[in-house]
C-alpha positions as CSV (number, residue, x, y, z in Angstrom):
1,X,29.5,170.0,257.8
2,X,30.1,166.5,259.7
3,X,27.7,163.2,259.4
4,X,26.0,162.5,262.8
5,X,26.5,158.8,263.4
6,X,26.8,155.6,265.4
7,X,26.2,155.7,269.3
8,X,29.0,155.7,271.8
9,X,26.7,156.2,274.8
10,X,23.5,156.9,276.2
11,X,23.0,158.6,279.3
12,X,20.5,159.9,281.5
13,X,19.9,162.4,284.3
14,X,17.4,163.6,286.6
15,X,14.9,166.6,285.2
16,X,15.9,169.7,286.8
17,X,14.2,171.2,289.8
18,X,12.5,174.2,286.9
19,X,11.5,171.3,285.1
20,X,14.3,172.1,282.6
21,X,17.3,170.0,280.8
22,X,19.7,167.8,283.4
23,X,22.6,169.4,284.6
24,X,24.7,165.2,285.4
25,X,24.0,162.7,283.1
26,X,25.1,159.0,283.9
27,X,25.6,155.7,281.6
28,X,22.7,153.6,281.5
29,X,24.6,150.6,280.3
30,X,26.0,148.7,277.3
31,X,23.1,148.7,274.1
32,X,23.1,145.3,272.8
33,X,23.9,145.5,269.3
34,X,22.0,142.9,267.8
35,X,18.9,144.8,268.3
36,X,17.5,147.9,267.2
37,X,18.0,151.1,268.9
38,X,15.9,153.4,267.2
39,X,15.3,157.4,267.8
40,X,12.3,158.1,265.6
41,X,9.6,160.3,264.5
42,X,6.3,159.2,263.5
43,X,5.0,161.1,260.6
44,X,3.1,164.4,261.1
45,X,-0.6,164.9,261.0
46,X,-2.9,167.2,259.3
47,X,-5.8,168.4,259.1
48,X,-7.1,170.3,255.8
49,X,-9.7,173.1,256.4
50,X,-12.1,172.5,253.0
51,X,-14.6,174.9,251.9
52,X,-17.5,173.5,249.8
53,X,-16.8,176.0,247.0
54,X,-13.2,174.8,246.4
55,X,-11.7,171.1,246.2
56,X,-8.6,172.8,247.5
57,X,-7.9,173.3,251.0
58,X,-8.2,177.2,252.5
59,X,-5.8,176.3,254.9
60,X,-4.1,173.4,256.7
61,X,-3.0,172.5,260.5
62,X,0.5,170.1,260.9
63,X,1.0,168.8,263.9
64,X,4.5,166.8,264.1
65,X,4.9,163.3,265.4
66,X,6.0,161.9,268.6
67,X,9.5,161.2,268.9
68,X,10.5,158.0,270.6
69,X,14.0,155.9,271.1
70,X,13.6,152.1,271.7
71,X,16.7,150.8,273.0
72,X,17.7,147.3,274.6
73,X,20.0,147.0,277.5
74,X,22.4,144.0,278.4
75,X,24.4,145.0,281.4
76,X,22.0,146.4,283.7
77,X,22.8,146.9,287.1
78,X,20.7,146.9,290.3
79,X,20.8,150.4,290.8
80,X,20.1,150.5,286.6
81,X,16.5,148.9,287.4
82,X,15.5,151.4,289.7
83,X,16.3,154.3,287.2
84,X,14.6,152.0,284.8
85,X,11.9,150.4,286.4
86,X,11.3,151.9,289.6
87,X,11.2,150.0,293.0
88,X,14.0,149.6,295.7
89,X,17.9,148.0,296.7
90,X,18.8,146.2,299.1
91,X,22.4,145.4,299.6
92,X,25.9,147.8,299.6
93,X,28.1,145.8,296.9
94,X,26.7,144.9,293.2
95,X,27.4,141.2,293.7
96,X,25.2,141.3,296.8
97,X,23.0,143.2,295.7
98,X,18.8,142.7,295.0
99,X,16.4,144.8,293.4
100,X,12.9,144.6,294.0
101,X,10.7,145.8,291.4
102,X,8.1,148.1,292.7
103,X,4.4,147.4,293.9
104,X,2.4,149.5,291.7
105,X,3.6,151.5,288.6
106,X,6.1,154.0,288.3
107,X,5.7,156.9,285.8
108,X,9.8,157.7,285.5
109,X,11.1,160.9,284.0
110,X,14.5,161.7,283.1
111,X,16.7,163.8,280.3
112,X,18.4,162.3,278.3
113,X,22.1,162.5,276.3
114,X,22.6,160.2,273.3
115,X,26.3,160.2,272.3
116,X,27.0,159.6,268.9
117,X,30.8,158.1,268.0
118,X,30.9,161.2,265.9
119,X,28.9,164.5,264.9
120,X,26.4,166.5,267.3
121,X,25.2,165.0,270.7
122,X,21.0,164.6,270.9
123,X,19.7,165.8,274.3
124,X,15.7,164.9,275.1
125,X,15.1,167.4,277.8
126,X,12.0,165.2,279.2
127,X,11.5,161.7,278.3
128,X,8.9,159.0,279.9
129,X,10.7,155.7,280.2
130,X,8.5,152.7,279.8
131,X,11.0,149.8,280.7
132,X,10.0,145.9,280.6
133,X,12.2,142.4,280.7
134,X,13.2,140.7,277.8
135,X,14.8,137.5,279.0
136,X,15.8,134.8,276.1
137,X,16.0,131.6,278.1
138,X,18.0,129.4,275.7
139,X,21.3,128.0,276.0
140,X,23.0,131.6,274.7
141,X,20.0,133.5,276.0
142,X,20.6,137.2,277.2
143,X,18.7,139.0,279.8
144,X,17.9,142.5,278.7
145,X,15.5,145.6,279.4
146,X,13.8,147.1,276.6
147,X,13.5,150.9,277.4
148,X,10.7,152.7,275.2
149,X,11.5,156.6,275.5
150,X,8.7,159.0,275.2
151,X,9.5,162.5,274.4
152,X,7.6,165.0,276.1
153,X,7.1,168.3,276.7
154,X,9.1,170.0,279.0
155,X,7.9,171.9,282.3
156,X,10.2,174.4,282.1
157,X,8.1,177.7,280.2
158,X,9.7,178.3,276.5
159,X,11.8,175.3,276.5
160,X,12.6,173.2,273.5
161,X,11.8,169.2,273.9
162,X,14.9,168.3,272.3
163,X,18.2,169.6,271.1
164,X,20.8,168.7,268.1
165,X,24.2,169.7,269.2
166,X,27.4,170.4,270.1
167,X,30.1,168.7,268.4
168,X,31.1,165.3,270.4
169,X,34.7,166.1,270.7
170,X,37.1,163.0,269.4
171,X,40.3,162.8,271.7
């Protein structure tokens, strides 16, 4: 049995048309190490069912916590904000390149694939990104997008929200 560790990438892809798991996944950029990139899950919740002849409870209702990943991005492209943020391109080369953030906001869905270095891949068949700027304006200062991922459940009928696995293969 192998540890699951370290991330190599993170990817994401478009939800498929049956509301199901993304069939192309692309990079979404370089994760700035400094920060925390996180994939968590808050504790469950429960509710006791109490019966006035018993301190005990007669029976008991877990629900389990969201599961989020907060991750920080430091080479975003134009074409990056859009998946990210929403809103349009104008331009045909990166360097000439402008995005412009949208009008109103953008409820974004996508899958997505996080790539350990080594032991099983995590795939989040539906996830709401929730994107905002982070710009450090000192001297050594770095411009990044904080990207809060929701998971959630997915259209698709009988369809797990997330999946642990298979191996990442190590050439």
């Amino acid at each position: 049995m192998g540890v699951t560790r370290g991330t190599s990438d993170v990817q994401i892809g478009t939800i498929a048309v049956d509301g199901g798991v993304a069939t192309a996944f692309t990079s979404i950029g370089a994760i700035y190490a400094d920060s925390t990139a996180a994939l968590t899950q808050a504790d469950a919740t429960t509710k006791d069912f109490m019966s006035i002849q018993s301190d005990q409870p007669l029976d008991k209702d877990v629900t389990p916590g969201a599961l989020t990943m907060m991750i920080s991005l430091m080479n975003v492209t134009s074409d990056d904000m859009v998946a990210l943020f929403g809103g349009t391109v104008t331009g045909t080369t990166e360097a000439n390149k402008i995005w412009k953030a949208p009008l109103q906001a953008v409820t974004i869905e996508k899958s997505v694939k996080i790539v350990p270095k080594k032991g099983k891949i995590i795939t989040l068949i539906r996830t709401q990104l929730s994107a905002k700027a982070n710009f450090n304006l000192q001297k050594d200062g770095l411009y990044l997008v904080d990207v809060l991922l929701s998971v959630l459940q997915p259209t698709k009928a009988l369809t797990s929200p997330w999946e642990f696995g298979p191996e990442v293969v190590v050439a």
